[in-house]
C-alpha positions in Angstrom: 0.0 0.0 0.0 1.5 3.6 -1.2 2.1 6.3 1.2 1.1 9.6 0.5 1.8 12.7 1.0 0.5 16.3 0.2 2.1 19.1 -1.1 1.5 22.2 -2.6 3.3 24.6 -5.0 4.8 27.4 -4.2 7.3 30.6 -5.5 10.4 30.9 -5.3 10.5 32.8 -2.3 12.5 35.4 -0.6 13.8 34.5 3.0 10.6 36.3 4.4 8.4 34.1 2.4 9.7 30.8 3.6 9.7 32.5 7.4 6.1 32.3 6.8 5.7 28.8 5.6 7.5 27.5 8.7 5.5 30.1 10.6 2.4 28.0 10.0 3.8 24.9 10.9 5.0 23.8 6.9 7.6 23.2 5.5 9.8 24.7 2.4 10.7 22.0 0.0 11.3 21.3 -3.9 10.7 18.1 -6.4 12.9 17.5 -9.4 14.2 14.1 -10.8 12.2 11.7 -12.8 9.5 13.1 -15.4 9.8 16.1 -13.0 11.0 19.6 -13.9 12.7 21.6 -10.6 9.7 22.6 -8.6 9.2 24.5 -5.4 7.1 23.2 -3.1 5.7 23.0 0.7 4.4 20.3 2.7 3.0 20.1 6.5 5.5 19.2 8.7 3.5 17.1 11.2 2.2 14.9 8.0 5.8 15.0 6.8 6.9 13.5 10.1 4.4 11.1 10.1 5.1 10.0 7.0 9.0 9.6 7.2 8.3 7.2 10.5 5.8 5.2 8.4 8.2 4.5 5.4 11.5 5.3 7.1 14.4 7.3 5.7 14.8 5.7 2.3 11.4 5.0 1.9 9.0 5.6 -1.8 6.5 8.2 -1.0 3.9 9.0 -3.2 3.8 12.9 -3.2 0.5 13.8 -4.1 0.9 17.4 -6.2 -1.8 18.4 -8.1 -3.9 15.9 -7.5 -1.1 13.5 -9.4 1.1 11.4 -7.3 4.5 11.3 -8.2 7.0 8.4 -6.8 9.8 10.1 -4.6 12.4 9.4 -2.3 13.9 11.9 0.7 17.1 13.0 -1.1 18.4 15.8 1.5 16.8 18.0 4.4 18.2 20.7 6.7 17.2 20.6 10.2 17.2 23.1 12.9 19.9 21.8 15.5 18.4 24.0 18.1 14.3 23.5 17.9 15.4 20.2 16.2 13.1 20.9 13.3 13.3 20.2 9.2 13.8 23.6 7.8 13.9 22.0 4.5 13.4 19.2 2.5 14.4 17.7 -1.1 12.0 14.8 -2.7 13.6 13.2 -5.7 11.2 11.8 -8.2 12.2 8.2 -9.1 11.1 5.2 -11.8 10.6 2.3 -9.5 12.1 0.0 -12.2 15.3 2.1 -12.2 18.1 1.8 -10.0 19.7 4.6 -8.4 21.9 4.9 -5.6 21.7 5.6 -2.2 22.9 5.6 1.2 21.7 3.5 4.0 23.0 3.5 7.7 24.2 0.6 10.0 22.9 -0.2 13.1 24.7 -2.8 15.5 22.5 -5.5 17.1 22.9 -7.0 20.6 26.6 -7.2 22.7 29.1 -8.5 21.4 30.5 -11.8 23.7 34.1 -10.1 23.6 32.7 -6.8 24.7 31.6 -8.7 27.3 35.2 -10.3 27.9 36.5 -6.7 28.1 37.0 -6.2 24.1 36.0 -3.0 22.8 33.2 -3.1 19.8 34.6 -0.8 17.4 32.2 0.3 14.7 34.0 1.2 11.2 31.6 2.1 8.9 27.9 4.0 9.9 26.8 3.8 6.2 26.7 2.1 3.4 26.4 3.0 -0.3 24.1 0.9 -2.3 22.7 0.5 -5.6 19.1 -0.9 -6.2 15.4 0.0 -7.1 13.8 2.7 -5.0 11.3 -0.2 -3.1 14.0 -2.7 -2.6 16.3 0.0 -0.9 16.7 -1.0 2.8 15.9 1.6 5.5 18.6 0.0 7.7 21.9 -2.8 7.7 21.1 -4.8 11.0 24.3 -6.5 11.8 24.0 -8.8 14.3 27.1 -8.8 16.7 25.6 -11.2 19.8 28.5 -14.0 18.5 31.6 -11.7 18.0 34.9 -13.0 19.8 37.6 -11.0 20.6 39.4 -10.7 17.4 36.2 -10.9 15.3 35.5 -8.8 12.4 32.4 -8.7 10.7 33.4 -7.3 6.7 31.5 -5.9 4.1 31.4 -9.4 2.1 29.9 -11.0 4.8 27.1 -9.4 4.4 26.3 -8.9 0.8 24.8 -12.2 -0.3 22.5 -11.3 2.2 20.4 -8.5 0.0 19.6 -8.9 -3.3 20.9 -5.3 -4.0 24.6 -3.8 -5.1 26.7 -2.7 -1.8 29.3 -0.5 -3.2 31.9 -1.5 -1.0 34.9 -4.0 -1.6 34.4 -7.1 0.4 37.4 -6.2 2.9 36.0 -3.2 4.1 35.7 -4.1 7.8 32.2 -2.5 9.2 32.7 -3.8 12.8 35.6 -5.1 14.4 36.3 -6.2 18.1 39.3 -5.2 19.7 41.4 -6.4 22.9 41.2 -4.8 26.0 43.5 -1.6 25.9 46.5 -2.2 28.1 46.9 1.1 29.9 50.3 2.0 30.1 51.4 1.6 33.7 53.9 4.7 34.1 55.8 4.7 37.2 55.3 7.8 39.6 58.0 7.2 41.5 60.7 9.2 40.5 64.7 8.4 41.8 65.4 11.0 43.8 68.9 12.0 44.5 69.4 14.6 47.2 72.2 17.1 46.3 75.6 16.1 47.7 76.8 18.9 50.0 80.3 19.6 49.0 81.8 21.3 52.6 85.0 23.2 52.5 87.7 21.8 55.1 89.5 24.3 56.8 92.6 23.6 58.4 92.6 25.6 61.4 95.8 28.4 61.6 98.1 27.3 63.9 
């Protein structure tokens, strides 16, 4: 079942134009890509959030605009760090029998058994970049490091035969690895210390 989601065209606004549009609780975005000239656009930000939760970050929307639905991905958006809100947002319009690439990130699953041993679970890469058709893009990598020994390293090929999509990675890029404990370097805080040697004169007493 399609997800949809409203927007409405806009101008190309000046800076006091798209103050409004967030003023009334939208958002500022634009369309282009596939069958789809550059085109500024807004959409309601609560819908928008709803939305992106529903299909996740890699997810085909259908961005109803016009009363036609075109097929889009979330390309880019800006975010507000401080009110930690979505200033902006590029769709990209897409042919769902076209491949295109993307990125999607990597979530670790569970504790790794060496971590547990006192290893340290060192994550390598956080993303990875793929090539597929827009509904076979995955929203998420779940590697699962439960098993992971000290020494263990879980490698981009050990992974792809697991999706039926292009990871373009080589296979010996290492995604997670776990390390030995860290051997903190015992410096000694005792310092020698010589006490000065007190050279006294001798004086012969005068006869």
């Amino acid at each position: 079942m399609e997800t949809v989601l409203t927007a409405n065209r806009r101008e190309h606004g000046r800076r006091s134009q798209l103050t409004a549009i967030r003023g009334r609780g939208d958002i500022p975005a634009v369309v282009y890509g596939y069958q789809v000239n550059n085109t500024p656009i807004f959409i309601n930000s609560i819908e928008f959030i709803k939305t992106m939760r529903e299909v996740g970050r890699n997810g085909v929307i259908a961005l109803d605009l016009d009363g036609k639905k075109v097929n889009v991905i979330l390309h880019e958006y800006q975010q507000d760090p401080i009110k930690n809100e979505v200033t902006h947002a590029d769709f990209l319009a897409v042919d769902l029998k076209q491949e295109i690439d993307a990125l999607v990130r990597v979530e670790l699953v569970g504790e790794a058994e060496g971590a547990k041993q006192g290893g340290i679970t060192q994550q390598i890469l956080y993303e990875l970049s793929v090539t597929a058709t827009p509904n076979n893009i995955p929203d998420v990598f779940e590697i699962d490091v439960t098993d992971q020994q000290i020494g263990d390293t879980i490698t981009v090929g050990d992974i792809k035969n697991k999706y039926e999509i292009t990871i373009n990675h080589e296979d010996i890029e290492t995604i997670v690895t776990v390390s030995p404990p860290r051997e903190e370097e015992e410096e000694s805080d005792e310092v020698a210390q010589t006490e000065p040697e007190v050279i006294g004169e001798d004086k012969s007493a005068e006869e």
